[in-house]
N, CA, C and O atoms as a GROMACS GRO file, in nm:
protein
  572
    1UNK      N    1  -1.416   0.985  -3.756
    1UNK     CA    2  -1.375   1.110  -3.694
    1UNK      C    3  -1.258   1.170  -3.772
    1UNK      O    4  -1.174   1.102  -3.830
    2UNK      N    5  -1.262   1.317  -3.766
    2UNK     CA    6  -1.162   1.341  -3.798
    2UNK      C    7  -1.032   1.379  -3.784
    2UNK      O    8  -1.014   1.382  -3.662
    3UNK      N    9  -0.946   1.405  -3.830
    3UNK     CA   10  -0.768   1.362  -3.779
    3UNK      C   11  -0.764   1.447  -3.669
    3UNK      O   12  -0.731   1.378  -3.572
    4UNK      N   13  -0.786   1.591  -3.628
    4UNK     CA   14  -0.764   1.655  -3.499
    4UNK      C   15  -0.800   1.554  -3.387
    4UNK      O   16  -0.736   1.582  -3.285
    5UNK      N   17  -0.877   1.449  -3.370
    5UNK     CA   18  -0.947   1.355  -3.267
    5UNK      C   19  -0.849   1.237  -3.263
    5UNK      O   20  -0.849   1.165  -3.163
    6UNK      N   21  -0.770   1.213  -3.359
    6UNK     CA   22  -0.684   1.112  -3.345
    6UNK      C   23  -0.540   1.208  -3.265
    6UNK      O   24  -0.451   1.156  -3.198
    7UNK      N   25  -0.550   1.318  -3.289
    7UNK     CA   26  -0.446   1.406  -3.229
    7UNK      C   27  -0.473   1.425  -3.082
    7UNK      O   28  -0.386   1.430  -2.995
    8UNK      N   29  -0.634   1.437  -3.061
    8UNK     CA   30  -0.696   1.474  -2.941
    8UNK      C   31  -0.647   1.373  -2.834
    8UNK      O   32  -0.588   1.383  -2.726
    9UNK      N   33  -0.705   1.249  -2.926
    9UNK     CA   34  -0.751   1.100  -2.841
    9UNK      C   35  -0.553   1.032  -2.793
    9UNK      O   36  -0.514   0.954  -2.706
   10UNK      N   37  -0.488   1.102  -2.885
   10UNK     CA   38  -0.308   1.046  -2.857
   10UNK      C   39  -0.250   1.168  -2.714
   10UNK      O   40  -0.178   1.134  -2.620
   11UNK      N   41  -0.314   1.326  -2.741
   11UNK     CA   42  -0.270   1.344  -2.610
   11UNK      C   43  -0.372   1.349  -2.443
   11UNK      O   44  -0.324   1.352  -2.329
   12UNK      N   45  -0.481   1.347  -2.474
   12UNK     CA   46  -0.537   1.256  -2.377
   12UNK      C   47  -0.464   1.118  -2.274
   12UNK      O   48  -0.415   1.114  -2.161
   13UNK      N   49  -0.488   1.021  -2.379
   13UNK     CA   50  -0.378   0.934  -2.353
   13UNK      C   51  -0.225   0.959  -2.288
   13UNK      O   52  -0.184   0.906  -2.185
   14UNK      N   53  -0.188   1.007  -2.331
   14UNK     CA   54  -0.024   1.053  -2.266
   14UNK      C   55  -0.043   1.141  -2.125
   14UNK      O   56   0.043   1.145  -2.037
   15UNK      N   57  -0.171   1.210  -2.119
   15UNK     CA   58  -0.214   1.306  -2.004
   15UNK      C   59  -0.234   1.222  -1.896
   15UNK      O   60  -0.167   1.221  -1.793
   16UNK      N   61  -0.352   1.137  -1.930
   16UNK     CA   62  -0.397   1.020  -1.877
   16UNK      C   63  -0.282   0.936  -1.786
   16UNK      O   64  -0.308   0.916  -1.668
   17UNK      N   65  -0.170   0.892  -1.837
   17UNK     CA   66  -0.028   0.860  -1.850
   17UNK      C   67   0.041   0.904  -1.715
   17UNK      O   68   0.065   0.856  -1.604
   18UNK      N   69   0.065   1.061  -1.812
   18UNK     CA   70   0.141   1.147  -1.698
   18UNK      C   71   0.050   1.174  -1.553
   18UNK      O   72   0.106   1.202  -1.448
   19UNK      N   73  -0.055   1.164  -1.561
   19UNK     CA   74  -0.157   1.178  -1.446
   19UNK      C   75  -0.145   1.136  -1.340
   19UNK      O   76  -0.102   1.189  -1.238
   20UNK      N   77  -0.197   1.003  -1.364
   20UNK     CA   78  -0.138   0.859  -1.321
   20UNK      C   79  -0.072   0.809  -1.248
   20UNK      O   80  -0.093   0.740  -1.148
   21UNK      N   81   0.059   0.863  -1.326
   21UNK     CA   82   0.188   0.829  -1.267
   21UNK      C   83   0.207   0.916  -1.171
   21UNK      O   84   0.269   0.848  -1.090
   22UNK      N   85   0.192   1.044  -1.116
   22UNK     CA   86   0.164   1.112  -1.027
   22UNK      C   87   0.065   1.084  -0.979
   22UNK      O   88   0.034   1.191  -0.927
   23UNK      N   89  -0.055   0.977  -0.944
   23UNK     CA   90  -0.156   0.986  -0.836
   23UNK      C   91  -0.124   0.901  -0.745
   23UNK      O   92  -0.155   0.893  -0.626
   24UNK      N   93  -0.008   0.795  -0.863
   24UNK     CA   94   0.050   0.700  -0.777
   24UNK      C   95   0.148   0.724  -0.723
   24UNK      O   96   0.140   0.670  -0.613
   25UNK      N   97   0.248   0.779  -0.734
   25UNK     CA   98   0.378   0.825  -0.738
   25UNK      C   99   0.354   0.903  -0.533
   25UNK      O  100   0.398   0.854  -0.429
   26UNK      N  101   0.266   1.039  -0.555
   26UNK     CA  102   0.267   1.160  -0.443
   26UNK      C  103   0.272   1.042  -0.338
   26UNK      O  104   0.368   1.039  -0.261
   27UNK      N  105   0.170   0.940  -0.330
   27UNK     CA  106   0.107   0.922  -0.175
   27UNK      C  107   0.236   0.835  -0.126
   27UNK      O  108   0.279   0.845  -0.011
   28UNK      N  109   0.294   0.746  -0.225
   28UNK     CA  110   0.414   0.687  -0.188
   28UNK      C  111   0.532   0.799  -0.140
   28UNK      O  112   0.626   0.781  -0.062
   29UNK      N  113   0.507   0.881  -0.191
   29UNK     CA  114   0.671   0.966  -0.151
   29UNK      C  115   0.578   1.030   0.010
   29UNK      O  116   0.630   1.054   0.119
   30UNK      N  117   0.507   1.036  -0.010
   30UNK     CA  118   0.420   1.091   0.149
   30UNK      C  119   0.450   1.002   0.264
   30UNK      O  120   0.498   1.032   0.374
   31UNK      N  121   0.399   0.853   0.204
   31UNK     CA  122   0.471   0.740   0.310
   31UNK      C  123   0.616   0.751   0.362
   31UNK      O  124   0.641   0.734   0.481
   32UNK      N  125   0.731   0.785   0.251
   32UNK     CA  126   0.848   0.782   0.294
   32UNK      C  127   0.864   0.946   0.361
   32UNK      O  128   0.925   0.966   0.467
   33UNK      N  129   0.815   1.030   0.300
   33UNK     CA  130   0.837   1.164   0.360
   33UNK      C  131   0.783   1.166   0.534
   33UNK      O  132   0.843   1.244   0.607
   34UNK      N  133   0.660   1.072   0.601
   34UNK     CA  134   0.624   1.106   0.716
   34UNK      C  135   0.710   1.078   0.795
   34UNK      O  136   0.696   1.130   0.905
   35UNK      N  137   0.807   1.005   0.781
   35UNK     CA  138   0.945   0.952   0.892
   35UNK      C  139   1.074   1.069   0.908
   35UNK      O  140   1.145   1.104   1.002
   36UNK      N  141   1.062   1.106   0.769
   36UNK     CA  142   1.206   1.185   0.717
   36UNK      C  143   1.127   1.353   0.775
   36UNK      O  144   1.180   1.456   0.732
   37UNK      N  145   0.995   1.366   0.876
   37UNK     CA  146   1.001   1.544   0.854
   37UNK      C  147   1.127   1.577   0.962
   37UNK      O  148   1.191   1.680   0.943
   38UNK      N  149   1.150   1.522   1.035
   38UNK     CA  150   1.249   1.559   1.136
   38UNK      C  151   1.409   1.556   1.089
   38UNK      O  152   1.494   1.592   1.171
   39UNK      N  153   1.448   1.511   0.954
   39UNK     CA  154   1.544   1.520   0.958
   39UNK      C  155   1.547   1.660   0.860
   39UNK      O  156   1.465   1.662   0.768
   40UNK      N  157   1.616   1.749   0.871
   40UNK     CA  158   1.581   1.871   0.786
   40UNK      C  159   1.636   1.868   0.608
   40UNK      O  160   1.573   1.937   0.528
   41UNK      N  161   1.706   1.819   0.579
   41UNK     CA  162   1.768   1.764   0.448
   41UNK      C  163   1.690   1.706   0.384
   41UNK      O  164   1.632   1.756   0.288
   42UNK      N  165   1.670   1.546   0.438
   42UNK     CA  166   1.552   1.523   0.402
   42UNK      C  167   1.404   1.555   0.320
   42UNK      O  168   1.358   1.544   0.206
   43UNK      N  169   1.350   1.614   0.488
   43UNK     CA  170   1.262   1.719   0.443
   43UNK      C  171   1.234   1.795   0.347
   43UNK      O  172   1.145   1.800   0.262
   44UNK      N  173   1.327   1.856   0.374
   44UNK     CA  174   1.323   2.012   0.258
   44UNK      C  175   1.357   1.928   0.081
   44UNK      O  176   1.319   1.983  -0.022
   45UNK      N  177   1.426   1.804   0.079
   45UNK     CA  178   1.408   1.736  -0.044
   45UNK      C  179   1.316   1.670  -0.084
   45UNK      O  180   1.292   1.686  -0.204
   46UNK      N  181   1.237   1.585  -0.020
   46UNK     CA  182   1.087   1.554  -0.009
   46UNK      C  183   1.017   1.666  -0.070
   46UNK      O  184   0.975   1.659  -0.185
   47UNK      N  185   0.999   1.795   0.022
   47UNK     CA  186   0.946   1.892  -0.024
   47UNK      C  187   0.923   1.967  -0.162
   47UNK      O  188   0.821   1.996  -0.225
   48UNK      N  189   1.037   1.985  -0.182
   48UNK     CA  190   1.034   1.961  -0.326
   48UNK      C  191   1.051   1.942  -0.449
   48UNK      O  192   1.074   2.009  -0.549
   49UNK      N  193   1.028   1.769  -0.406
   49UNK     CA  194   0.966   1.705  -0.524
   49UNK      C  195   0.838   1.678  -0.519
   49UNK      O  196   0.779   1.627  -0.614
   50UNK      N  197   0.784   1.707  -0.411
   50UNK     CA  198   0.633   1.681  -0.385
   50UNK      C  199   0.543   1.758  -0.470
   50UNK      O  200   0.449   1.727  -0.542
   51UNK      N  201   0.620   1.905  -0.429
   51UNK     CA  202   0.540   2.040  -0.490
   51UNK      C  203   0.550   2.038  -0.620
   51UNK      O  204   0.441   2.067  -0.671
   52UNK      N  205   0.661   2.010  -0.723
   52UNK     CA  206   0.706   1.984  -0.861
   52UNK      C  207   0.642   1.872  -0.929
   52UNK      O  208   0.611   1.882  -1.048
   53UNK      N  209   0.619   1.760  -0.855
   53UNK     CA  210   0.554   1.669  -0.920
   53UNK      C  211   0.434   1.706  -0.901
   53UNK      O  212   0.355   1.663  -0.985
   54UNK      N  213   0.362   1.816  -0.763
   54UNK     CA  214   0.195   1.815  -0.794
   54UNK      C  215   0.209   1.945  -0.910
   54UNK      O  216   0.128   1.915  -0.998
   55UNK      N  217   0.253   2.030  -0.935
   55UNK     CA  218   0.258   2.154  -0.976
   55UNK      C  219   0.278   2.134  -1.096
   55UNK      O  220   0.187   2.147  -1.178
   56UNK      N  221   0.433   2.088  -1.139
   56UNK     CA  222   0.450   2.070  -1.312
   56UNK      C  223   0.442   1.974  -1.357
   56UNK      O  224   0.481   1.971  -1.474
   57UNK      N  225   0.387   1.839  -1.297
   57UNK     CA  226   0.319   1.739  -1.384
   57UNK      C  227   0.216   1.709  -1.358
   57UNK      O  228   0.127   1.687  -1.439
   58UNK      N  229   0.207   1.699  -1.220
   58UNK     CA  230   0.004   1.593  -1.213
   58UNK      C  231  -0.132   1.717  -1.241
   58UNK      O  232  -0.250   1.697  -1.267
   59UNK      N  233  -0.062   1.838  -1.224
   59UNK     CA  234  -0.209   1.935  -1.235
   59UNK      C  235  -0.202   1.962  -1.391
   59UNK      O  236  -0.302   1.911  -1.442
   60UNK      N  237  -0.132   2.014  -1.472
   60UNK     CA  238  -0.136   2.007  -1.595
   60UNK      C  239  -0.195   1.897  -1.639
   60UNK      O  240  -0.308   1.891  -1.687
   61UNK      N  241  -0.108   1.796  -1.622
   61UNK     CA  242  -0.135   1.654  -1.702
   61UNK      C  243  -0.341   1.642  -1.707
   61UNK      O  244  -0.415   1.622  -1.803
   62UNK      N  245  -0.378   1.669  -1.540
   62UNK     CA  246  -0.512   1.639  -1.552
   62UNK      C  247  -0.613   1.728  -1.611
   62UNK      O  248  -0.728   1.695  -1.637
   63UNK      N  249  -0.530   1.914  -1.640
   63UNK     CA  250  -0.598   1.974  -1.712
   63UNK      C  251  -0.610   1.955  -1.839
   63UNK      O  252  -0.700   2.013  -1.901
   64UNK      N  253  -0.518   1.867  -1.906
   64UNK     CA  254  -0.489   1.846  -2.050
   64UNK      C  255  -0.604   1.710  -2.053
   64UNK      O  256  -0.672   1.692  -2.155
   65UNK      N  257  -0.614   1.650  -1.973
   65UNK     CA  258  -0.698   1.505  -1.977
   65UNK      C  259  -0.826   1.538  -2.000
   65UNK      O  260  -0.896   1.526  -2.100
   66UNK      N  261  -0.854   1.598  -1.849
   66UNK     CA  262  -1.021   1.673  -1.881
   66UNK      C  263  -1.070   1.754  -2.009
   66UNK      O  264  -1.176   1.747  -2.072
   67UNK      N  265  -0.914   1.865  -2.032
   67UNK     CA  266  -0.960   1.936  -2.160
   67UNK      C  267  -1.006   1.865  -2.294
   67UNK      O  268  -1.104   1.883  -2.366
   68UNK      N  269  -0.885   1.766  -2.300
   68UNK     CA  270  -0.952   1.666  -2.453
   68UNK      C  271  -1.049   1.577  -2.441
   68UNK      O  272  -1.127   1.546  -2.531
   69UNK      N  273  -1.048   1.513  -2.284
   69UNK     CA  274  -1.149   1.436  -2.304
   69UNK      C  275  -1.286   1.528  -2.355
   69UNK      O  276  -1.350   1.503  -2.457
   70UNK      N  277  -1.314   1.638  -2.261
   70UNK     CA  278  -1.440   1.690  -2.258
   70UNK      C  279  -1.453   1.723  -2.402
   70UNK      O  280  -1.564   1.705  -2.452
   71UNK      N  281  -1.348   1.772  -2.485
   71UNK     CA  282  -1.374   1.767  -2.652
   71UNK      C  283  -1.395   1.648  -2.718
   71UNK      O  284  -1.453   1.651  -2.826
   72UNK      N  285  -1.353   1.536  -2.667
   72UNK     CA  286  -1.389   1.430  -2.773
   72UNK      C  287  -1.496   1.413  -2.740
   72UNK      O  288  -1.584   1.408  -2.826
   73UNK      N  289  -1.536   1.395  -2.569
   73UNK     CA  290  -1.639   1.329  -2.556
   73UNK      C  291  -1.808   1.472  -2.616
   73UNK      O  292  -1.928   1.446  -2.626
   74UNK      N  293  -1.753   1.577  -2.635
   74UNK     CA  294  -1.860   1.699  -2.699
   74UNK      C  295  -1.866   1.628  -2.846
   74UNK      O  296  -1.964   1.571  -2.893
   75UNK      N  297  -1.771   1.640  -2.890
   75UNK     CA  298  -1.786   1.552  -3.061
   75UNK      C  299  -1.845   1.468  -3.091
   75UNK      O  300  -1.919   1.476  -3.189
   76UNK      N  301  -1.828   1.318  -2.992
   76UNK     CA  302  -1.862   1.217  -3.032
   76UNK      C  303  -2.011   1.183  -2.923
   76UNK      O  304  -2.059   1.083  -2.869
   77UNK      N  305  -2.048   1.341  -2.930
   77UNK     CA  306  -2.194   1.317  -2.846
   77UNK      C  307  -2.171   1.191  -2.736
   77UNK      O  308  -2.163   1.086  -2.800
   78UNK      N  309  -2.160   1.171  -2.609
   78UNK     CA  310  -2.144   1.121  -2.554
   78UNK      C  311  -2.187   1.136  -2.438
   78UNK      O  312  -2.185   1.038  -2.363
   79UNK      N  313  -2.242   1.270  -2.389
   79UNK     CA  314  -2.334   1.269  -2.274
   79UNK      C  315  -2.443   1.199  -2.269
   79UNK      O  316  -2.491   1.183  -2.157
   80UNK      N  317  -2.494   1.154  -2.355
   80UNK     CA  318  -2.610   1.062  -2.324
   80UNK      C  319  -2.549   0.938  -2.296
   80UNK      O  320  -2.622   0.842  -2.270
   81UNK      N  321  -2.467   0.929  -2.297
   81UNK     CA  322  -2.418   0.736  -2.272
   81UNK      C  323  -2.417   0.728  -2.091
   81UNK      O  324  -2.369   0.803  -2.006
   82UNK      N  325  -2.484   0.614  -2.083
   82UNK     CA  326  -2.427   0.574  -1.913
   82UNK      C  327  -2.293   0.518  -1.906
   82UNK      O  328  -2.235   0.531  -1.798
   83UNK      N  329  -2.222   0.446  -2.016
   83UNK     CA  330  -2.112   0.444  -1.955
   83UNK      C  331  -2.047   0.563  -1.923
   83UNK      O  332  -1.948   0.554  -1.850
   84UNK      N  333  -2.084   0.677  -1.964
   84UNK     CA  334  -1.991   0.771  -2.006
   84UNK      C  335  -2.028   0.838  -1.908
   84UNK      O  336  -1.934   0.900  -1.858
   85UNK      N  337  -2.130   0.855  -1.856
   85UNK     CA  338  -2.177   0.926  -1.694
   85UNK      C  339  -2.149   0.861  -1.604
   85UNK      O  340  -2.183   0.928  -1.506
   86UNK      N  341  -2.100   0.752  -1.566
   86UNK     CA  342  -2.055   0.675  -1.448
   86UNK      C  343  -1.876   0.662  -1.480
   86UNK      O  344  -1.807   0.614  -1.390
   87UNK      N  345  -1.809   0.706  -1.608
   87UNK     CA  346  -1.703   0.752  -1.593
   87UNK      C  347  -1.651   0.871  -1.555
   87UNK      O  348  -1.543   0.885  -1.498
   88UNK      N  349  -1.761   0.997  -1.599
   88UNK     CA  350  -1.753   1.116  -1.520
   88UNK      C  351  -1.720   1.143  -1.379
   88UNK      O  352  -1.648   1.225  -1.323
   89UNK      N  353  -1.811   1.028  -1.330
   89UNK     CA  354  -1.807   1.045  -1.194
   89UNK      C  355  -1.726   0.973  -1.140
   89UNK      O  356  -1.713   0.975  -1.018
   90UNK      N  357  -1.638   0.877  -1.236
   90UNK     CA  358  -1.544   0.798  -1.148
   90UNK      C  359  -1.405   0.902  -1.169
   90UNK      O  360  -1.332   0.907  -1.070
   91UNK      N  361  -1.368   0.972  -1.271
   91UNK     CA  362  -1.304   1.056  -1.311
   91UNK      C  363  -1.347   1.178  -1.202
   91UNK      O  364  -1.248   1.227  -1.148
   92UNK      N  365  -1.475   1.236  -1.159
   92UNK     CA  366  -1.483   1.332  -1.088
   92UNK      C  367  -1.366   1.291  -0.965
   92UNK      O  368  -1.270   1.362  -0.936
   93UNK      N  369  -1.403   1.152  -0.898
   93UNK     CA  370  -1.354   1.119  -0.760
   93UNK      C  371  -1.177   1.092  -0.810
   93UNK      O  372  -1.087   1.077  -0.727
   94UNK      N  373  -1.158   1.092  -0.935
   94UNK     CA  374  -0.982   1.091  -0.907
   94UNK      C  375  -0.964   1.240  -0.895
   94UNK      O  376  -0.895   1.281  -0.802
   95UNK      N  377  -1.030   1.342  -0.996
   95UNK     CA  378  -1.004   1.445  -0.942
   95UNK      C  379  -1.046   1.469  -0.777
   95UNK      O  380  -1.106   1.561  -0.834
   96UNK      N  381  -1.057   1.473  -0.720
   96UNK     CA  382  -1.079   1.462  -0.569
   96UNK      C  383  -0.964   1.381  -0.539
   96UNK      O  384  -0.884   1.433  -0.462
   97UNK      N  385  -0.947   1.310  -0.566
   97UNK     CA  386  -0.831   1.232  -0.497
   97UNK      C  387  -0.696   1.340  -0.560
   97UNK      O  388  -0.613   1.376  -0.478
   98UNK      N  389  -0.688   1.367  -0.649
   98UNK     CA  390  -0.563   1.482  -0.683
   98UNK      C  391  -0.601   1.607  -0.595
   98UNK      O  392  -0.512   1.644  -0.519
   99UNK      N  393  -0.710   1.674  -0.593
   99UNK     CA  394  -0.732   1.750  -0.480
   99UNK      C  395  -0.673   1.730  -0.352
   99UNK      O  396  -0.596   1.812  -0.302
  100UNK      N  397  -0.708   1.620  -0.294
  100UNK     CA  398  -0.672   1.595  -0.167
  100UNK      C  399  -0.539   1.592  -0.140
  100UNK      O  400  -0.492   1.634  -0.034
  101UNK      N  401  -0.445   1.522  -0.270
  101UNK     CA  402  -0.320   1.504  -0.244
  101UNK      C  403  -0.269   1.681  -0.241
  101UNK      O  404  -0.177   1.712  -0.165
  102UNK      N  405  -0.314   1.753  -0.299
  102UNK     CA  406  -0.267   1.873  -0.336
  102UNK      C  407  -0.265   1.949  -0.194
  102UNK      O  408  -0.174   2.007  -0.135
  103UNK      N  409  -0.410   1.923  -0.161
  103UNK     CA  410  -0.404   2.014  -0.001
  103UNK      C  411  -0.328   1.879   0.107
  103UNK      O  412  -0.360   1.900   0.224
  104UNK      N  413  -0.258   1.779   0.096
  104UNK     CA  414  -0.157   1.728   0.148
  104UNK      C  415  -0.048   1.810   0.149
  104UNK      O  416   0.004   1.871   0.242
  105UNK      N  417  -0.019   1.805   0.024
  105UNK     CA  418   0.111   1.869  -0.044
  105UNK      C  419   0.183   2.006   0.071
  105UNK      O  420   0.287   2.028   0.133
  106UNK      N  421   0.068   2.061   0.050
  106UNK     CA  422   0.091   2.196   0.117
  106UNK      C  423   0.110   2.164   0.272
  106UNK      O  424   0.217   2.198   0.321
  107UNK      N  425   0.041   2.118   0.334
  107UNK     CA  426   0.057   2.051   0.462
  107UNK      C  427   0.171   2.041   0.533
  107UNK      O  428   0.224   2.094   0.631
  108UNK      N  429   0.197   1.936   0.434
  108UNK     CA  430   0.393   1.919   0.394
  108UNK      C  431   0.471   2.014   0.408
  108UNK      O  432   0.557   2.012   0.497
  109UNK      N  433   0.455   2.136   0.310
  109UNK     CA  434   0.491   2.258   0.311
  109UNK      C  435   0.540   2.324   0.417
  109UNK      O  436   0.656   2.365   0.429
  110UNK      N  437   0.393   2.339   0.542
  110UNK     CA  438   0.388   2.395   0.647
  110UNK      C  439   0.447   2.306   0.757
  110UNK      O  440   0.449   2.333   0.877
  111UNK      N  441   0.483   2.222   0.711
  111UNK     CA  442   0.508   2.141   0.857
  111UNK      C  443   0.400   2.058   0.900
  111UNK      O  444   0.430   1.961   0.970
  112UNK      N  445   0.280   2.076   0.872
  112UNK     CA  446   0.126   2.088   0.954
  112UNK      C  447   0.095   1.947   0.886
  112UNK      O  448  -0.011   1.958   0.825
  113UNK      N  449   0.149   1.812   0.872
  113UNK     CA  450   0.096   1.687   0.830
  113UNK      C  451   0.067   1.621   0.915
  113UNK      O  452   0.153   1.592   0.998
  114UNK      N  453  -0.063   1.572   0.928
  114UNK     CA  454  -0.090   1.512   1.048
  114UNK      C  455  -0.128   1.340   1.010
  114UNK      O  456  -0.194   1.262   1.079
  115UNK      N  457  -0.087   1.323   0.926
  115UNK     CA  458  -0.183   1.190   0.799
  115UNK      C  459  -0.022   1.083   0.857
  115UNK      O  460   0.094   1.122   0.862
  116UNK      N  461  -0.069   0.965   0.887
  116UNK     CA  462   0.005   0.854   0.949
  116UNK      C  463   0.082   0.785   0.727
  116UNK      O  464   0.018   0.781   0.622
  117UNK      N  465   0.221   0.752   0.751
  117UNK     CA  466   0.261   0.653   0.642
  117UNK      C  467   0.175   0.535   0.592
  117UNK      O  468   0.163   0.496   0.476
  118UNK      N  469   0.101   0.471   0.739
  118UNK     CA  470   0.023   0.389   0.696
  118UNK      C  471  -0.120   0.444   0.617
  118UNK      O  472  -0.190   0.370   0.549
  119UNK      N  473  -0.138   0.543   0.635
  119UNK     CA  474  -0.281   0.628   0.599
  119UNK      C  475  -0.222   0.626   0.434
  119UNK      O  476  -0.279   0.578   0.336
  120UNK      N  477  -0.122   0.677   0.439
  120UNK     CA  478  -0.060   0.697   0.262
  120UNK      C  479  -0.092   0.562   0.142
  120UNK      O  480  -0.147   0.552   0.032
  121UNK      N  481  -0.021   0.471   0.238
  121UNK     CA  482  -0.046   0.376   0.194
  121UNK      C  483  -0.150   0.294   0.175
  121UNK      O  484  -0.126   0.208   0.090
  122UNK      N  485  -0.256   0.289   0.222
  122UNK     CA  486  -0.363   0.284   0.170
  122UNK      C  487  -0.471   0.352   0.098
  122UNK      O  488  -0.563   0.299   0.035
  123UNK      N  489  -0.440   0.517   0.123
  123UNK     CA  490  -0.478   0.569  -0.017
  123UNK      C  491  -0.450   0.543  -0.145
  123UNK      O  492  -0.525   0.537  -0.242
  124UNK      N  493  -0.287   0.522  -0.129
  124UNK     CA  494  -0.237   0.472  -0.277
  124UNK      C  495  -0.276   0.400  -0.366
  124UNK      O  496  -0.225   0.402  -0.478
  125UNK      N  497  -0.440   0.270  -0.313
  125UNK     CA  498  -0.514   0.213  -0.356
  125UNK      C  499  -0.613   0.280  -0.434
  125UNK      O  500  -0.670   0.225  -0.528
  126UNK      N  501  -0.636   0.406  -0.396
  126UNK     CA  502  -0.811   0.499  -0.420
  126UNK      C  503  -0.728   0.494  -0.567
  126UNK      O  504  -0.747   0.394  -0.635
  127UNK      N  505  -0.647   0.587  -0.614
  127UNK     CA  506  -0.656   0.591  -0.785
  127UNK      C  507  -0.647   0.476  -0.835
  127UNK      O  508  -0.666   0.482  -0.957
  128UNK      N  509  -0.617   0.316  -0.780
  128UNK     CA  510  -0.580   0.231  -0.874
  128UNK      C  511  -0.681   0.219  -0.864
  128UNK      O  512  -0.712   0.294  -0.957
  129UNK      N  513  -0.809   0.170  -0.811
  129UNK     CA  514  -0.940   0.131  -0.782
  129UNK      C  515  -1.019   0.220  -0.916
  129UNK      O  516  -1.080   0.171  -1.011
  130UNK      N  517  -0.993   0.359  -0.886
  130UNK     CA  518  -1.093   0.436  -0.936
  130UNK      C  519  -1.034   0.393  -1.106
  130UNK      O  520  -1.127   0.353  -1.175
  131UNK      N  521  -0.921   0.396  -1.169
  131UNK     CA  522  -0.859   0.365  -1.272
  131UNK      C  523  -0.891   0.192  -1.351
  131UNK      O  524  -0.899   0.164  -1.471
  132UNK      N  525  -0.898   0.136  -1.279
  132UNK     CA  526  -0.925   0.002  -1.294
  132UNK      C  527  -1.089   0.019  -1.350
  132UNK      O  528  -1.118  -0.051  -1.447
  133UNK      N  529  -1.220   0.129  -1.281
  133UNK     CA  530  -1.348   0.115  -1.299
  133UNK      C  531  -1.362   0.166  -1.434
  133UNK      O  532  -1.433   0.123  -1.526
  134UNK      N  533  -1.234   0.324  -1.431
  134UNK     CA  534  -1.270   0.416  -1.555
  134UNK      C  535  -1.196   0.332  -1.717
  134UNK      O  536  -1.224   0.339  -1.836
  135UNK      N  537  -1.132   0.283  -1.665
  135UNK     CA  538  -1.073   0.167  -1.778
  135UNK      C  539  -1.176   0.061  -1.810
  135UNK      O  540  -1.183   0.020  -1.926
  136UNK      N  541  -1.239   0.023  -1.734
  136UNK     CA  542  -1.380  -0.101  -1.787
  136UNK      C  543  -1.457  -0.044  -1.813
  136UNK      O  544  -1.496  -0.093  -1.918
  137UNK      N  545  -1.519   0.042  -1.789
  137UNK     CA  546  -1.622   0.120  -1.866
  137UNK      C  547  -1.608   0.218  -2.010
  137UNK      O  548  -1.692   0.250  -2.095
  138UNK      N  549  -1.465   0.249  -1.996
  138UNK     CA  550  -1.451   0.291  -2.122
  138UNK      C  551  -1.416   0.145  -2.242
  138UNK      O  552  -1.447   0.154  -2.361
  139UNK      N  553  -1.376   0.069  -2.208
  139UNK     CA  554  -1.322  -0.051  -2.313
  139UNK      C  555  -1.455  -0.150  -2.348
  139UNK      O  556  -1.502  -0.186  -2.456
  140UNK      N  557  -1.504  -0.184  -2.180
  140UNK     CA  558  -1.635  -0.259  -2.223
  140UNK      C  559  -1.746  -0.208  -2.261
  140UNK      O  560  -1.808  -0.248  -2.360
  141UNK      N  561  -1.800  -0.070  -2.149
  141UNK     CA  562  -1.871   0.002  -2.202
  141UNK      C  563  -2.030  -0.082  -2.203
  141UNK      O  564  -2.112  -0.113  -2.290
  142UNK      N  565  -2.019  -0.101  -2.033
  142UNK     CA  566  -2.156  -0.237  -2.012
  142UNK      C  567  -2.270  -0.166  -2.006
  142UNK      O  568  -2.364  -0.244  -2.009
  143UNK      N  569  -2.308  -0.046  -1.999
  143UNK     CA  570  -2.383   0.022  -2.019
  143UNK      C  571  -2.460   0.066  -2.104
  143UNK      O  572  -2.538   0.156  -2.075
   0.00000   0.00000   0.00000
């Protein structure tokens, strides 16, 4: 391949990264934010960092992910692969899971959260799960 793909495939990676770290990051600050809406300080600091971390890092980060991936993976012909279609779709469901946190987010916003700390906290599992599948299929690639 050539050198733009080693450029591609390094910020992918770092997107991937920054992504991530925000899918994990929101649902935990959600856990600590459902105790703190009543105190107003609090709150309104929760608030936002919630909106800043979904806004200027985790939605970029995943537009930059999808954007290079979908170029490398156009280059290096890759729609025909099954691993590579059962990463789509494991990649579709993190996007969904960033979705969801997003229309959380706002929730937050409004006051209007109705989602229990304990609920947070076990979402906080869905991206490691889904990350753990899209990582074996891209490395092993059993398909």
């Amino acid at each position: 391949m050539s050198d733009w793909y080693a450029w591609a495939k390094a910020l992918h990676v770092i997107a991937i990264i920054s992504w991530m770290a925000g899918l994990l990051y929101l649902p935990r600050l959600f856990v600590y934010h459902v105790p703190a809406v009543k105190l107003e300080t609090q709150n309104e600091t929760f608030k936002t960092m919630e909106r800043k971390l979904y806004g200027y890092i985790m939605t970029p980060a995943m537009v930059v992910a999808w954007g290079t991936g979908l170029l490398m993976a156009s280059a290096a012909q890759l729609f025909v692969e099954t691993w590579f279609l059962m990463k789509l779709v494991l990649v579709g469901a993190m996007t969904g899971s960033h979705l969801f946190l997003g229309h959380v987010t706002s929730l937050f916003q409004k006051g209007e959260n109705a989602f229990s700390s304990r609920f947070f906290r076990l979402f906080n599992e869905v991206p490691t799960l889904l990350m753990i599948g899209i990582v074996c299929l891209v490395i092993v690639k059993p398909f």
